[in-house]
TORKOL-4160 file (C-alpha; in steps of 0.2 Angstrom, whole numbers, padded with zeros to 4 digits, m for minus):
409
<pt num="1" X="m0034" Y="m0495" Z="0067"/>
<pt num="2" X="m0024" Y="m0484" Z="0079"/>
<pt num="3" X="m0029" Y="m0468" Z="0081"/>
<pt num="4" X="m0014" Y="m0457" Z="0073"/>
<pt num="5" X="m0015" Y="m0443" Z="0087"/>
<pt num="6" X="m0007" Y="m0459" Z="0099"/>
<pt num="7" X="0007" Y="m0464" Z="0088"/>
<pt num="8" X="0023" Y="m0462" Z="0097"/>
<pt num="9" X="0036" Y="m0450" Z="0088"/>
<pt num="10" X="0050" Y="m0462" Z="0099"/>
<pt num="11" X="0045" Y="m0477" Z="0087"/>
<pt num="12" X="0051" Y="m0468" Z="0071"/>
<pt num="13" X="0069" Y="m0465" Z="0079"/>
<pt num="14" X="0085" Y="m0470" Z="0073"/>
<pt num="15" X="0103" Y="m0466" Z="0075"/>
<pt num="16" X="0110" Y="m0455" Z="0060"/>
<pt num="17" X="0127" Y="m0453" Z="0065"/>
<pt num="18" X="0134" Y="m0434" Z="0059"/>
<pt num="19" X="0146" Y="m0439" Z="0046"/>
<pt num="20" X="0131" Y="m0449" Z="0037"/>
<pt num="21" X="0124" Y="m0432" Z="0033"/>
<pt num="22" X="0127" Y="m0426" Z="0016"/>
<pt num="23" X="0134" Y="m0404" Z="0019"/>
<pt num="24" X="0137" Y="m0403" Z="0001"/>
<pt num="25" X="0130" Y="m0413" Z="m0014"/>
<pt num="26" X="0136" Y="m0423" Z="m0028"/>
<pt num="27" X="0148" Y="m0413" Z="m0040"/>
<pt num="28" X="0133" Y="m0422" Z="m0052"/>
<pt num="29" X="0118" Y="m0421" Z="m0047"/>
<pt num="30" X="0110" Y="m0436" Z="m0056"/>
<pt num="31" X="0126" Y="m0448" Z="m0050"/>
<pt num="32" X="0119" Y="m0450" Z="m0033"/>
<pt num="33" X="0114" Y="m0464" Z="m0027"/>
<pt num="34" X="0095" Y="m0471" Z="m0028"/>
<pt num="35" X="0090" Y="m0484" Z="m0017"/>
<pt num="36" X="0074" Y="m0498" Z="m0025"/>
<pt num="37" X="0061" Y="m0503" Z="m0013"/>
<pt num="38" X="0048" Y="m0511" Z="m0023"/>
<pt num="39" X="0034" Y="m0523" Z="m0015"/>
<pt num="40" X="0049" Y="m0526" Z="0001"/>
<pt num="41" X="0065" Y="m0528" Z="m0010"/>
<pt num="42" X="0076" Y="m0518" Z="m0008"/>
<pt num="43" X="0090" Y="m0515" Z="m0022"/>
<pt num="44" X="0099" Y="m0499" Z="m0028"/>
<pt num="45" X="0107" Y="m0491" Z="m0040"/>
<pt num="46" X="0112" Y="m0472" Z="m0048"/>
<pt num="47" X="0098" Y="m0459" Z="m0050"/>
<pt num="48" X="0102" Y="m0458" Z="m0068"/>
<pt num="49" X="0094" Y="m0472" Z="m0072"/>
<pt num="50" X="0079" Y="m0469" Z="m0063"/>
<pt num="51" X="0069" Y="m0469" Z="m0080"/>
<pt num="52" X="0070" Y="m0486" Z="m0080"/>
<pt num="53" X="0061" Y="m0492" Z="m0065"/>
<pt num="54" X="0045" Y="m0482" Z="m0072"/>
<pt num="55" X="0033" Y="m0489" Z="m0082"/>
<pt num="56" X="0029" Y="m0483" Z="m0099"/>
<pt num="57" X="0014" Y="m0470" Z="m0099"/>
<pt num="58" X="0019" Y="m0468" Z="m0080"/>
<pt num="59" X="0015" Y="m0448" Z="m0073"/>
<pt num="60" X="0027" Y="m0442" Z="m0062"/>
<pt num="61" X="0022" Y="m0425" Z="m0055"/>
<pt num="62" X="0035" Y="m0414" Z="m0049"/>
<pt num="63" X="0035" Y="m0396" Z="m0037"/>
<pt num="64" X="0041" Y="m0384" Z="m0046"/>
<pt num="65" X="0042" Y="m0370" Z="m0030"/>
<pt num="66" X="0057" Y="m0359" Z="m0032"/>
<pt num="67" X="0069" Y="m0355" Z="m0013"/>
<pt num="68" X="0070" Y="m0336" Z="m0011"/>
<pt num="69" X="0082" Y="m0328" Z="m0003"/>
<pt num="70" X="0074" Y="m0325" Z="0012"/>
<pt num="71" X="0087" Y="m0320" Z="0026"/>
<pt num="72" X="0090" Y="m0302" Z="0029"/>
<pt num="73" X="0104" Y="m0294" Z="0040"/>
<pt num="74" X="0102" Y="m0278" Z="0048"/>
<pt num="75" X="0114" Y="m0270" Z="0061"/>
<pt num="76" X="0110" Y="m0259" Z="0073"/>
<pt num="77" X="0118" Y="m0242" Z="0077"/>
<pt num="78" X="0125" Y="m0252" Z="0091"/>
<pt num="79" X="0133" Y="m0264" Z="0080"/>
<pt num="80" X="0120" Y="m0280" Z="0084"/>
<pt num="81" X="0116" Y="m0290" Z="0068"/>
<pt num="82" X="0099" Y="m0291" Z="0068"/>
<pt num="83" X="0092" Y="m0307" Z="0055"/>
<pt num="84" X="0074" Y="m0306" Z="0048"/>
<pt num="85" X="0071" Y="m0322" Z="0040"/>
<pt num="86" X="0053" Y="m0320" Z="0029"/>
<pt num="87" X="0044" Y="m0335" Z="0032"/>
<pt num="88" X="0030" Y="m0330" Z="0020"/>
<pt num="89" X="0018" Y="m0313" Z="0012"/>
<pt num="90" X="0008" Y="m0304" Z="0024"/>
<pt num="91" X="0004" Y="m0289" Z="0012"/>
<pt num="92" X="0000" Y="m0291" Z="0000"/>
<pt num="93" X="m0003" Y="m0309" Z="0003"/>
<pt num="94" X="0000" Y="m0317" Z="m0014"/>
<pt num="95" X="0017" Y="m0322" Z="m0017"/>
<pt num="96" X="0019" Y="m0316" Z="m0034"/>
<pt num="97" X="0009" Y="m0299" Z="m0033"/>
<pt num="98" X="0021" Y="m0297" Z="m0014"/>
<pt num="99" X="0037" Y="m0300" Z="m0025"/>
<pt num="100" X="0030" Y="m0287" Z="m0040"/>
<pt num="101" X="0026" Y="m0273" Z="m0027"/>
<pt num="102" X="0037" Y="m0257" Z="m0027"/>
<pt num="103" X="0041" Y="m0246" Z="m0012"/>
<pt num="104" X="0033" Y="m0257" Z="0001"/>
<pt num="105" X="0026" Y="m0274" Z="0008"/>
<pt num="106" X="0024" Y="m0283" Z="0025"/>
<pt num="107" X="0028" Y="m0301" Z="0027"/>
<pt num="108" X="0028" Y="m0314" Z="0042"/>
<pt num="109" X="0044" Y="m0316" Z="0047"/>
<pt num="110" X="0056" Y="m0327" Z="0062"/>
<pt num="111" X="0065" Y="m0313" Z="0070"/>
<pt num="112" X="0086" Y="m0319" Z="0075"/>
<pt num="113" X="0092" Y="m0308" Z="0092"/>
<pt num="114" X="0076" Y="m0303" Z="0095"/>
<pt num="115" X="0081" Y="m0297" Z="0111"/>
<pt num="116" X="0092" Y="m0283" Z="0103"/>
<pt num="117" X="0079" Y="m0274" Z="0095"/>
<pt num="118" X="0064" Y="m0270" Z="0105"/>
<pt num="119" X="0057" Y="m0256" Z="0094"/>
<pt num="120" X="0063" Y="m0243" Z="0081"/>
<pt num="121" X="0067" Y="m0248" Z="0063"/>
<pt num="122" X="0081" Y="m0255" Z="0054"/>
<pt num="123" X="0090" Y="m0247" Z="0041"/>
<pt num="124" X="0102" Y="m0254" Z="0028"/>
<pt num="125" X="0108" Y="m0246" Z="0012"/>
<pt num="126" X="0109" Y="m0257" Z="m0003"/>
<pt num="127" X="0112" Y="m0255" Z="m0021"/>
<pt num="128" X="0099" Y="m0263" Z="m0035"/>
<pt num="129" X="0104" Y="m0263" Z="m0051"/>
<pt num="130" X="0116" Y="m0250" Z="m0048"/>
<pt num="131" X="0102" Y="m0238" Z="m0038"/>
<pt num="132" X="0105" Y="m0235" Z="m0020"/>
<pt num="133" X="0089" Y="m0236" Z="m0008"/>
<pt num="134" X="0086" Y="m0233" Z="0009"/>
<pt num="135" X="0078" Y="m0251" Z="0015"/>
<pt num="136" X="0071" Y="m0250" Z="0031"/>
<pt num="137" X="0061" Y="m0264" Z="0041"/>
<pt num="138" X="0049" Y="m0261" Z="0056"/>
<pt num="139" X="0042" Y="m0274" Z="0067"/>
<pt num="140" X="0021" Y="m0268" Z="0068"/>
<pt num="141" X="0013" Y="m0285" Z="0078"/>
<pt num="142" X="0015" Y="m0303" Z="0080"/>
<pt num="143" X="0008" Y="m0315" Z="0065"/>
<pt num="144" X="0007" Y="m0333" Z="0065"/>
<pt num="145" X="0021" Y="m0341" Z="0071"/>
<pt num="146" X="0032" Y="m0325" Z="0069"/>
<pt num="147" X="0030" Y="m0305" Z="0067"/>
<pt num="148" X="0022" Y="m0295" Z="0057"/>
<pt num="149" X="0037" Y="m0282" Z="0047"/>
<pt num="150" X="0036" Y="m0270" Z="0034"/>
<pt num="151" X="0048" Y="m0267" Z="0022"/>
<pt num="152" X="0052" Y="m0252" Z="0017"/>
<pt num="153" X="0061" Y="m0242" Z="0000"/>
<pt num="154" X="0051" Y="m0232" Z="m0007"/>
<pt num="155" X="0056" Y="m0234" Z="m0024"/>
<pt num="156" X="0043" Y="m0236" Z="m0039"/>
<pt num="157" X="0055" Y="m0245" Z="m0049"/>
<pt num="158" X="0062" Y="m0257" Z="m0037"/>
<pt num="159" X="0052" Y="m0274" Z="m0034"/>
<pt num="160" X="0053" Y="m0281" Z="m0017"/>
<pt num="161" X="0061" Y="m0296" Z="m0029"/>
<pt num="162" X="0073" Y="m0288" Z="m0032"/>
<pt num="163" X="0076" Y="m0281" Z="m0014"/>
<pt num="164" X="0078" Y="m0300" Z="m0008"/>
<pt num="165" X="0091" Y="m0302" Z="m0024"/>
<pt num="166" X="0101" Y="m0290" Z="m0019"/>
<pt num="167" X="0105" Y="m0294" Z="m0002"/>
<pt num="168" X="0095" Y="m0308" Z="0004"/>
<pt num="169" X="0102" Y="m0323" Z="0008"/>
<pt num="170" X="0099" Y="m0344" Z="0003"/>
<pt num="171" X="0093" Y="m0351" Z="0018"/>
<pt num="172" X="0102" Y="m0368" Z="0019"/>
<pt num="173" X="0094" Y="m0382" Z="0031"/>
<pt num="174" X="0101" Y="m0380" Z="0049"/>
<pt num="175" X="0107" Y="m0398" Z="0051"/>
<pt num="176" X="0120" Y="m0392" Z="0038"/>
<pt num="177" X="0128" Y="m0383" Z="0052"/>
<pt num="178" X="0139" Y="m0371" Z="0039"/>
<pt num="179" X="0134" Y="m0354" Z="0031"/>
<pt num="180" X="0127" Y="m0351" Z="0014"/>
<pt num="181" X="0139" Y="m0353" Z="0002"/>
<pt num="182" X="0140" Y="m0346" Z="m0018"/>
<pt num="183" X="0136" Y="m0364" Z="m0023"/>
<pt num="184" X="0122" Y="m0366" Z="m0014"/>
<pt num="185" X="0112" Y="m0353" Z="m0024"/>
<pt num="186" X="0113" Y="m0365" Z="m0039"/>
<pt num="187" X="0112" Y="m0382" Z="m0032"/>
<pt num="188" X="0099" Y="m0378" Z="m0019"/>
<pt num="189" X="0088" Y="m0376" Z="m0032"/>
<pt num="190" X="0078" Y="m0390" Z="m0043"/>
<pt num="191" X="0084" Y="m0388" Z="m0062"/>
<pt num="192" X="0064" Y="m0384" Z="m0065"/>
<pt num="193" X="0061" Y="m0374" Z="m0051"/>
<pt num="194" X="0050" Y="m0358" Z="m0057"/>
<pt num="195" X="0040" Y="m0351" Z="m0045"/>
<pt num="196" X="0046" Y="m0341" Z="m0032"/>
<pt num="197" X="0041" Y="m0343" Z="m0011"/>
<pt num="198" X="0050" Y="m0359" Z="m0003"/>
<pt num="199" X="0061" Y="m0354" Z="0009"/>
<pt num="200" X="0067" Y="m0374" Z="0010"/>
<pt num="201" X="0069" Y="m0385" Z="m0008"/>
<pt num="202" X="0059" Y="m0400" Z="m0013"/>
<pt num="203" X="0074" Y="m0409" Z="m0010"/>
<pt num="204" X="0069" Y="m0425" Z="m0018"/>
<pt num="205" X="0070" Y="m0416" Z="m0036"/>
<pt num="206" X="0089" Y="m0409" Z="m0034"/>
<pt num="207" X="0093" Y="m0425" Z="m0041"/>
<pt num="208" X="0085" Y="m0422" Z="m0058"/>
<pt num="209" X="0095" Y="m0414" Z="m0072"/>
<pt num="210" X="0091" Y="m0411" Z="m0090"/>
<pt num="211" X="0100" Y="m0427" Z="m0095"/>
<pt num="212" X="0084" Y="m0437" Z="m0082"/>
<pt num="213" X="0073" Y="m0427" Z="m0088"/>
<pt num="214" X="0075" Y="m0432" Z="m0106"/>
<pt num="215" X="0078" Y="m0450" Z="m0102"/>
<pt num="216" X="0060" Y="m0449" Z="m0095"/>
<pt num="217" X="0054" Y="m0440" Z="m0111"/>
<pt num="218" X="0062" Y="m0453" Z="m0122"/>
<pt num="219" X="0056" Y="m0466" Z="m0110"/>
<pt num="220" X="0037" Y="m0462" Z="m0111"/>
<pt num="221" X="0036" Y="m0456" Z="m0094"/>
<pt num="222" X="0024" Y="m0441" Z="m0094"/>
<pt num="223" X="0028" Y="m0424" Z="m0081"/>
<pt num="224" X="0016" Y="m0413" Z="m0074"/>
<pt num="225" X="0020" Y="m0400" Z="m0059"/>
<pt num="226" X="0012" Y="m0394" Z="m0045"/>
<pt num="227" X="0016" Y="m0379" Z="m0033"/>
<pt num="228" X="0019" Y="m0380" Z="m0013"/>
<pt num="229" X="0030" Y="m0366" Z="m0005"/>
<pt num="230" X="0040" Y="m0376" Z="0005"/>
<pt num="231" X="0038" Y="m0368" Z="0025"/>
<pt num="232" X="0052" Y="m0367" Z="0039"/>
<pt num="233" X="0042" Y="m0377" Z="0049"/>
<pt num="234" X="0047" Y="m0394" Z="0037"/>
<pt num="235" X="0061" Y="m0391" Z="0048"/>
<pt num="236" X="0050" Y="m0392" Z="0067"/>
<pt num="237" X="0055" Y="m0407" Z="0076"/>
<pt num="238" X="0042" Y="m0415" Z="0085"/>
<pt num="239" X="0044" Y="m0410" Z="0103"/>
<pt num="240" X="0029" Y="m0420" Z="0111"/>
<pt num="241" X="0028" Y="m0439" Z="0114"/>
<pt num="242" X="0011" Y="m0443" Z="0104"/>
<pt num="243" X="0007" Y="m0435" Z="0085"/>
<pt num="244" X="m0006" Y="m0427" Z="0093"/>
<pt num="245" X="0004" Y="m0413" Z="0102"/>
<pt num="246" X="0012" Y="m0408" Z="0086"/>
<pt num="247" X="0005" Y="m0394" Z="0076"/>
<pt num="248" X="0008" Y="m0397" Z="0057"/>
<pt num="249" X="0014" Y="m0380" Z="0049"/>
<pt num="250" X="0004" Y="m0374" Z="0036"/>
<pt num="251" X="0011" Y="m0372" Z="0019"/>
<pt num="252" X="0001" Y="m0365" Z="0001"/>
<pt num="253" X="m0002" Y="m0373" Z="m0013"/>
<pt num="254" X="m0006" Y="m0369" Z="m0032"/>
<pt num="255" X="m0012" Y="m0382" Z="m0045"/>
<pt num="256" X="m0018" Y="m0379" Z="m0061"/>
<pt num="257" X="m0033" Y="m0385" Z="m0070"/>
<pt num="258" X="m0026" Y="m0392" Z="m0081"/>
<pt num="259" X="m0013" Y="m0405" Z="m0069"/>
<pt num="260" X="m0030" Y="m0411" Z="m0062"/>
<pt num="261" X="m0036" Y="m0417" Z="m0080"/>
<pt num="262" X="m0020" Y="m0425" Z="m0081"/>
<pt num="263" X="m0023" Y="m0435" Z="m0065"/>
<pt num="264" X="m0039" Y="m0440" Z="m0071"/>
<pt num="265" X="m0032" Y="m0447" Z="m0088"/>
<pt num="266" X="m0024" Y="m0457" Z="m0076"/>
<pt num="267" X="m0033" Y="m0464" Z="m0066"/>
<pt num="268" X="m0033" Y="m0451" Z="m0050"/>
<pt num="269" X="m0014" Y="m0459" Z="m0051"/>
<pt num="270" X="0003" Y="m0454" Z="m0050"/>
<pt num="271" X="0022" Y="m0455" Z="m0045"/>
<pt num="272" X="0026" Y="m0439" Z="m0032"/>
<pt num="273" X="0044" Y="m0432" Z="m0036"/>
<pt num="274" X="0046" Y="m0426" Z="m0015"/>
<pt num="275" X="0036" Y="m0426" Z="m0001"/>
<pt num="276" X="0030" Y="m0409" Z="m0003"/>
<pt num="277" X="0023" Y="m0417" Z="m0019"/>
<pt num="278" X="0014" Y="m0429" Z="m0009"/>
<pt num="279" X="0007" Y="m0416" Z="0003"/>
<pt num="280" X="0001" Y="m0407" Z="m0013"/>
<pt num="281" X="m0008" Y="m0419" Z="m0020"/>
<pt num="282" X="m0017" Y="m0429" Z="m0005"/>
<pt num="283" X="m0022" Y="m0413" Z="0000"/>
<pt num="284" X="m0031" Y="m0413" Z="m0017"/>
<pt num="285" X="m0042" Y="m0428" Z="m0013"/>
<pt num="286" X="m0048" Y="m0419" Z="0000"/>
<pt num="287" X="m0052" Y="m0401" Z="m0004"/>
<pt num="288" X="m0062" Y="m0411" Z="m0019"/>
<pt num="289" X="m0072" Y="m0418" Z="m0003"/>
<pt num="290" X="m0074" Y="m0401" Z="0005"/>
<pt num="291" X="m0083" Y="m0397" Z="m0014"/>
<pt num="292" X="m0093" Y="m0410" Z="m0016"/>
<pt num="293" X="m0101" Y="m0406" Z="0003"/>
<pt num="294" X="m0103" Y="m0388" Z="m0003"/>
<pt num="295" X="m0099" Y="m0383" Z="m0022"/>
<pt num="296" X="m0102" Y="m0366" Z="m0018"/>
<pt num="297" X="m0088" Y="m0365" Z="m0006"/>
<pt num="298" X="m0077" Y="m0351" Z="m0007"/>
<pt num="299" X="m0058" Y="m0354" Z="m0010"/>
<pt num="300" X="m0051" Y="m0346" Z="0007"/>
<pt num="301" X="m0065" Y="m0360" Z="0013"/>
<pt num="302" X="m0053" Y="m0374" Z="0004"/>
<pt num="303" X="m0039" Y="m0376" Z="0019"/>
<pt num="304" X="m0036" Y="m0394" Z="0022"/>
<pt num="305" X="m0035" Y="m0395" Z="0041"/>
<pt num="306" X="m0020" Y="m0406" Z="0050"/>
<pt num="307" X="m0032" Y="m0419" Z="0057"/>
<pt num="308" X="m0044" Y="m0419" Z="0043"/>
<pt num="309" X="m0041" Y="m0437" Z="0035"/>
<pt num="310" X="m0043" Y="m0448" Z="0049"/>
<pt num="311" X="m0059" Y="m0438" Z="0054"/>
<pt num="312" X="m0068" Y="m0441" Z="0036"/>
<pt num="313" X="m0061" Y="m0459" Z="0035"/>
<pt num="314" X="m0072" Y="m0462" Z="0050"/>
<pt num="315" X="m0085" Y="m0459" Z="0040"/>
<pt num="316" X="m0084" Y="m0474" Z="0028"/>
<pt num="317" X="m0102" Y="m0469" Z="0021"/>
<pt num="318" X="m0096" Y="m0452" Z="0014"/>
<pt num="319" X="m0082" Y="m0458" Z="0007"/>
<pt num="320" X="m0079" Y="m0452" Z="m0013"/>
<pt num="321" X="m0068" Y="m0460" Z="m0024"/>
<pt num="322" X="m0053" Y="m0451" Z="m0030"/>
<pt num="323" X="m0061" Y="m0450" Z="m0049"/>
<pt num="324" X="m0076" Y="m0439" Z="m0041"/>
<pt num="325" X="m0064" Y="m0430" Z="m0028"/>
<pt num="326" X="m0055" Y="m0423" Z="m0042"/>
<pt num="327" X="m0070" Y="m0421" Z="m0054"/>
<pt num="328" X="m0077" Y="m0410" Z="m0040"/>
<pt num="329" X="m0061" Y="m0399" Z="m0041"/>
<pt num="330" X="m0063" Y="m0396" Z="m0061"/>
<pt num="331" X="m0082" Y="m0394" Z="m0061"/>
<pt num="332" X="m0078" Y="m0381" Z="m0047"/>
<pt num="333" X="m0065" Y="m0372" Z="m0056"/>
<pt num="334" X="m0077" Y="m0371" Z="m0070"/>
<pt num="335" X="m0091" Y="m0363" Z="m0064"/>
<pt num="336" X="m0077" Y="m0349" Z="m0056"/>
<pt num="337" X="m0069" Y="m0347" Z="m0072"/>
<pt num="338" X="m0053" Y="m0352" Z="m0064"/>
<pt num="339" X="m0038" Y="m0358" Z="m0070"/>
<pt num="340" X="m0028" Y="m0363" Z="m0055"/>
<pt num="341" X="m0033" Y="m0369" Z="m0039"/>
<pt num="342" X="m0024" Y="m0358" Z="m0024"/>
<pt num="343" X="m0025" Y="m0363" Z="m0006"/>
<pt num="344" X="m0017" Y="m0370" Z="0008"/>
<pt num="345" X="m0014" Y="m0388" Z="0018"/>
<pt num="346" X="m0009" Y="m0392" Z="0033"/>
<pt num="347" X="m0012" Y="m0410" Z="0031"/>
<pt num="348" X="m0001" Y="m0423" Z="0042"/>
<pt num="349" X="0002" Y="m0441" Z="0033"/>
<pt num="350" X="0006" Y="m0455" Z="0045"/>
<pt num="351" X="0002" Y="m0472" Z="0048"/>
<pt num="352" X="m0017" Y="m0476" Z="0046"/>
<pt num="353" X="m0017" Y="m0462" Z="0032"/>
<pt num="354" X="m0025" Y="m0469" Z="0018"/>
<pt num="355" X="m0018" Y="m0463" Z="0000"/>
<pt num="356" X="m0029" Y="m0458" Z="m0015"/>
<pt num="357" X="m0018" Y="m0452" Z="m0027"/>
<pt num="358" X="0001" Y="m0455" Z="m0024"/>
<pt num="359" X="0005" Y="m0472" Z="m0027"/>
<pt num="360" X="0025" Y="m0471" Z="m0025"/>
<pt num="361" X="0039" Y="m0459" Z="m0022"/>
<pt num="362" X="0055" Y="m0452" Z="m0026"/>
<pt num="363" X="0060" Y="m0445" Z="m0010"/>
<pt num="364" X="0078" Y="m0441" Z="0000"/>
<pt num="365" X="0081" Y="m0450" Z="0017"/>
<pt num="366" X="0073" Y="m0438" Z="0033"/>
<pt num="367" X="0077" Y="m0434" Z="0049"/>
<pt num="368" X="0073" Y="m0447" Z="0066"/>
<pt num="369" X="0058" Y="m0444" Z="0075"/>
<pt num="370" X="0052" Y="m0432" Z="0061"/>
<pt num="371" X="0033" Y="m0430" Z="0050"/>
<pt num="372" X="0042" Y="m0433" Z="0035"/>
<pt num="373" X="0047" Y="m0450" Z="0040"/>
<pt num="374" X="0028" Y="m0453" Z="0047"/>
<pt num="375" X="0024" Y="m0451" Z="0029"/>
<pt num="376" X="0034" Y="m0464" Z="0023"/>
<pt num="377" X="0032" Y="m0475" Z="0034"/>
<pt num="378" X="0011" Y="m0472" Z="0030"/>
<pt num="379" X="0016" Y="m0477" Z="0013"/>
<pt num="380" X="0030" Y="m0494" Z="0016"/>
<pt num="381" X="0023" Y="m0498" Z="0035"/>
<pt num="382" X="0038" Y="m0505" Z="0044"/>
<pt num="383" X="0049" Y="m0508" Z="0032"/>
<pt num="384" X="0054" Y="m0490" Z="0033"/>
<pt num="385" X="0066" Y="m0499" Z="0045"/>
<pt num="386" X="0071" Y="m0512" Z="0033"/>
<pt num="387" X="0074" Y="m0498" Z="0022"/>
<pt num="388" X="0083" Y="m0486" Z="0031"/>
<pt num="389" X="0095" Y="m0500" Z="0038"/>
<pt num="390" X="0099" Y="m0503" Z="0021"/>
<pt num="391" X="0105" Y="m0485" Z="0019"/>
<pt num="392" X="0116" Y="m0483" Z="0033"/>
<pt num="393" X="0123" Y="m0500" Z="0029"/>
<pt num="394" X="0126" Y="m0496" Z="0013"/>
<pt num="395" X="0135" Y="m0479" Z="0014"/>
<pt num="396" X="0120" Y="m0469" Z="0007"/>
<pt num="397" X="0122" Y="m0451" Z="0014"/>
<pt num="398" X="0106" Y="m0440" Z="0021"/>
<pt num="399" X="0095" Y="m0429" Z="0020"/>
<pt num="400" X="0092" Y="m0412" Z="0011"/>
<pt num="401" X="0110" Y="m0415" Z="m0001"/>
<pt num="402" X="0110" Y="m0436" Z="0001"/>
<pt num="403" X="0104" Y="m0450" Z="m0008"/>
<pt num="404" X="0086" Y="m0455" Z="m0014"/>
<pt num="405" X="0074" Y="m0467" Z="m0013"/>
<pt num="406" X="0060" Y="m0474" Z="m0025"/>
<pt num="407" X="0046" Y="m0482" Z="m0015"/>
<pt num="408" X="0036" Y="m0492" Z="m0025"/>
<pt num="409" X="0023" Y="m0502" Z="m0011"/>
């Protein structure tokens, strides 16, 4: 097998002319197009009847991660527009106890015209719920990838939430190459999206409406989700020549207990609605190995490293099957009277990846040269380019608002 760390990103080109990407979507959702690859045919048809295509008794397990609105805009005294895009919580670190807090958090954030403000604070006035507060922001370090800012109202009634709903702004992908528009803030969202913290959607489930979702019911298909906050990072082109220059973004995940039991009445199988679903879930294969090596582990211990899959499949001799993986998860939840795993992955899927769990895909068409295609190529090998000819010959538009695909292997 070839080490991943020497995969080429130039052998996972291709040209995607400008006017095949998709700067709106469907005026229906579910009326897209869906292409079939299944065991190297390739067929298509409309998204609304993917229902059919699914066995009965099949689980499809979905990411039910909400987009915030997560661009703010300053000015200056000057007049320069300052943009402080929140990347993720810094304090408190939870998502949802960060959105709950009143008169003051700090969260990790990309900073647009740095240059322009060197030091001070920003201020803005805005109105919430009909109450005017004082918001101010103050960068206080570096963090991450980005700076460290506190945000500032001092207001016991106002939720940060509801700082963010008031003036914050949808961050739409930058391919799109337009601003945020009214629209977006309804059809950037999955219809079952729930939990607040992606500042990008799981753009394989905008295609799903309540008319899908019942044809599934009807159709025997069982749900279950899963929660990744979708990072700004799904967005970092890989810049060096080899895999093994690029560092994966790491992104935080919740799964409750119970969607692991649900796994294991299946087998350890499932369908992933989105690749974000699929990062989710192989991830869980191997924080179930991290258990069953130390059961005593502490969940900040649980972070599934980038290279962490090819390192342990070296290891043949250690290897669990998905079952015990799993099982490790539950009996470890037990014992910490926990109902919900939390942690974080920063797992990279490409060829020589070996899948445990997901064992076919509903997922949009990606960007050249990027980790999301790696990950489906780990999944259909080569014929990702059989497969993506076929889109481009057959007017299927792309990325975040295109088309989908089911990958069946």
């Amino acid at each position: 097998m070839q080490d991943p760390k020497h995969i080429h990103i130039a052998d996972y080109n291709y040209d995607l002319p400008d006017e095949r990407i998709a700067k709106y979507p469907k005026a229906v959702r579910d009326e897209s197009k869906l292409l079939l690859y299944r065991g190297g045919q390739i067929s298509e048809d409309v998204f609304y009847n993917l229902p059919n295509y699914l066995p009965k008794g099949e689980l499809l397990v979905f990411n039910n991660t909400k987009v915030i609105q997560a661009r703010l805009h300053f000015h200056k005294s000057t007049g320069a527009l300052i943009e402080v895009f929140c990347l993720e919580p810094h304090t408190p670190h939870d998502y949802q106890v960060n959105f709950a807090t009143t008169r003051r958090v700090a969260w990790t954030c990309l900073i647009g015209n740095l240059k322009k403000w060197k030091e001070g604070k920003l201020e803005r006035t805005i109105n919430v719920g009909g109450k005017e507060v004082l918001l101010t922001a103050e960068r206080v370090g570096v963090s991450g990838t980005g700076y460290e800012v506190v945000f500032d109202w001092g207001d016991d009634t106002v939720a940060f939430s509801e700082v963010l709903e008031a003036i914050g702004e949808l961050p739409i992908p930058p391919y799109l190459n337009r601003e945020t528009e009214a629209s977006d803030l309804k059809t950037y969202q999955t219809v079952y999206s729930k939990v607040k913290g992606s500042v990008a959607a799981p753009t394989a489930g905008l295609h799903f409406t309540e008319r899908v979702l019942a044809a599934l019911d009807n159709n025997g298909i069982e749900r279950n989700e899963i929660t990744l906050h979708v990072g700004a990072g799904t967005f970092k082109p890989v810049k060096s020549e080899e895999i093994g220059g690029h560092p994966m973004h790491s992104e935080w995940i919740a799964v409750k207990r119970e969607s692991i039991e649900r796994l294991l009445a299946h087998g350890g199988h499932c369908v992933a609605v989105g690749t974000t679903s699929v990062r989710t879930l192989e991830s869980l294969y191997y924080i179930g190995v991290m258990l069953h090596r130390n059961p005593d582990a502490h969940q900040d211990d649980l972070h599934v490293p980038q290279w962490m899959p090819y390192e342990y499949a070296a290891s043949p001799e250690l290897k669990l099957t998905t079952v015990e993986a799993l099982r490790a998860i539950v009996d470890w939840l037990d014992r910490n009277k926990l109902p919900v795993l939390h942690t974080s992955t920063q797992i990279i899927i490409a060829p020589g990846y070996e899948y445990h769990v997901v064992k076919a895909m509903v997922t949009n068409f990606h960007q050249p040269k990027s980790t999301l295609l790696l990950l489906v190529s780990a999944l259909i090998g080569d014929n990702w380019h059989r497969v993506y000819d076929y889109a481009l010959s057959h007017d299927f538009r792309f990325l975040s608002y295109g088309d989908s695909s089911l990958l069946i292997p």
